[in-house]
C-alpha positions in Angstrom: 241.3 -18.8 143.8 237.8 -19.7 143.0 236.3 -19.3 146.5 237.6 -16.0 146.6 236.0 -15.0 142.9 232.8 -17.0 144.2 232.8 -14.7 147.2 233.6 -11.7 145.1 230.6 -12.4 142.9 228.7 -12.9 146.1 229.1 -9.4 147.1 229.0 -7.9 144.0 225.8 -9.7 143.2 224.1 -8.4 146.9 225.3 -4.9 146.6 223.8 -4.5 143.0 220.4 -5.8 144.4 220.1 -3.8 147.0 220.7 -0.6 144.9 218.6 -2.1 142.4 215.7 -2.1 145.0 216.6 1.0 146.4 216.2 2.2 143.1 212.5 0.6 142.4 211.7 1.7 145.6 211.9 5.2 144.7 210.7 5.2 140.9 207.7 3.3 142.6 206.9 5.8 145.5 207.0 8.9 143.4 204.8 11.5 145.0 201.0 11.9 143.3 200.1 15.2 144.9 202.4 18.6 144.5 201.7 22.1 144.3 202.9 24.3 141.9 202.6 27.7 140.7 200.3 28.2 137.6 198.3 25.3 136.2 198.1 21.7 137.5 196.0 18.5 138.2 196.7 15.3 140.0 194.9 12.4 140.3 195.7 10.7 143.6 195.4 7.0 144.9 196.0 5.5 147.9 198.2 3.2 146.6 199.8 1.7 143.2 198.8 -2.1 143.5 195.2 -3.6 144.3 193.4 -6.7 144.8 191.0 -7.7 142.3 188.0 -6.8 143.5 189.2 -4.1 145.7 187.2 -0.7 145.6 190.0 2.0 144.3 189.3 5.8 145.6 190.7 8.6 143.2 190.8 12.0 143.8 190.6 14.5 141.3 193.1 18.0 142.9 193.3 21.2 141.6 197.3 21.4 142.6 197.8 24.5 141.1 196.9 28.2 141.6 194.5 28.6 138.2 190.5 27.4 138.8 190.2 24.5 136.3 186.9 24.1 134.7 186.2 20.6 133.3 183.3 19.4 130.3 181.0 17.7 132.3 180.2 15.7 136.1 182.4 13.6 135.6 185.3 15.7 135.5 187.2 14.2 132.4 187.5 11.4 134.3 188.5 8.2 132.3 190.4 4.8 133.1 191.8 2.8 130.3 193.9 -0.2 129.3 197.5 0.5 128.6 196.4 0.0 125.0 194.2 3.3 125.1 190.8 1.4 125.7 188.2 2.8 127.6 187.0 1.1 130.4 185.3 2.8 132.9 184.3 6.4 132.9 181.9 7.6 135.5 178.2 8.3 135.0 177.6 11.8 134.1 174.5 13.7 135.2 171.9 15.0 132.7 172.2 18.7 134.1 174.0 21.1 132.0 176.4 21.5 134.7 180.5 23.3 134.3 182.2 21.9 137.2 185.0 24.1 138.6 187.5 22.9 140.3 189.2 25.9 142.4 192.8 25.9 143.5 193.7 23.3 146.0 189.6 21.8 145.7 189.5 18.1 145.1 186.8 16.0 144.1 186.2 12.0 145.0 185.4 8.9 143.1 185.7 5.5 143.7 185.9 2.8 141.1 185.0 -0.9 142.2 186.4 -2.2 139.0 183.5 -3.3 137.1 183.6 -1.9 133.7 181.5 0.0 131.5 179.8 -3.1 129.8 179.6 -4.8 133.3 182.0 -7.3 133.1 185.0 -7.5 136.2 188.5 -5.7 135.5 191.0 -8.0 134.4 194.5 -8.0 136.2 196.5 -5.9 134.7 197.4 -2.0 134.3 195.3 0.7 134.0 195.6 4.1 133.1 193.5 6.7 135.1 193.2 10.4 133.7 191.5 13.4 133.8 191.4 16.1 131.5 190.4 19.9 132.5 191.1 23.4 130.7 192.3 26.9 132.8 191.2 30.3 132.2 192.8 30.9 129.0 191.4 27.8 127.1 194.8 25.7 127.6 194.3 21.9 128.3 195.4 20.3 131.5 195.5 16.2 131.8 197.2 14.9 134.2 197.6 10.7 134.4 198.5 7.9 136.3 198.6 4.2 136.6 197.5 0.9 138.9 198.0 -2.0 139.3 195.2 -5.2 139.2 196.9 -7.8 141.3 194.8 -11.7 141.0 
């Protein structure tokens, strides 16, 4: 009787792993980058996790059909700890510049994870985000997050 419980168990154990992975899987490989009709931003990376140390590319897409306009060069962009904390925001230029961003236009930076104050990027998550405003004064931000992996 208790091999065949043990055995039971056994099966029941793998089967709720595998759809427990299944499940990660997908929650983890949610798509960064999808047009829509109206106003939207994404912020796109090539991937979730990183070493530490590891230069991380963002881009910055206009995935809707509005022109976004954003405060200043560095197009709202700002990465943070979980907690809110700003820790890197890219230099932004002394011209009295409005960058535009029009539909389906992307712009590039890259991040080598030193912080503001010049000290490395601890392992950990962080919050990247950008901020930009449509034609009618309404506020996009659009967010997402990595991982810092030792």
């Amino acid at each position: 009787m208790s091999s065949k419980s043990l055995f039971a168990f056994i099966i029941v154990g793998v089967i709720a792993g595998l759809a427990f992975g299944l499940y990660l899987i997908e929650v983890k490989n949610t798509s960064q980058l999808v047009f829509v009709e109206g106003t939207s931003l994404s912020i796109v990376t090539e991937k979730f996790d990183f070493k530490r140390g590891e230069e991380i590319k963002i881009r910055i897409v206009n995935s809707g059909t509005v022109p976004l306009t954003f405060s200043d060069t560095s197009y709202s962009l700002r990465i943070t700890g979980l907690s809110g904390i700003l820790m890197y925001s890219p230099w932004i230029s002394a011209e009295e510049v409005t960058p535009v961003l029009a539909p389906g236009d992307e712009v590039e930076f890259s991040w080598d994870q030193i912080k503001n104050d010049g000290d490395k990027a601890l392992e950990g998550l962080y919050k990247i985000s950008a901020t930009g405003t449509d034609d009618q004064g309404n506020s996009v931000e659009k967010s997402t997050t990595v991982t810092i992996w030792k």
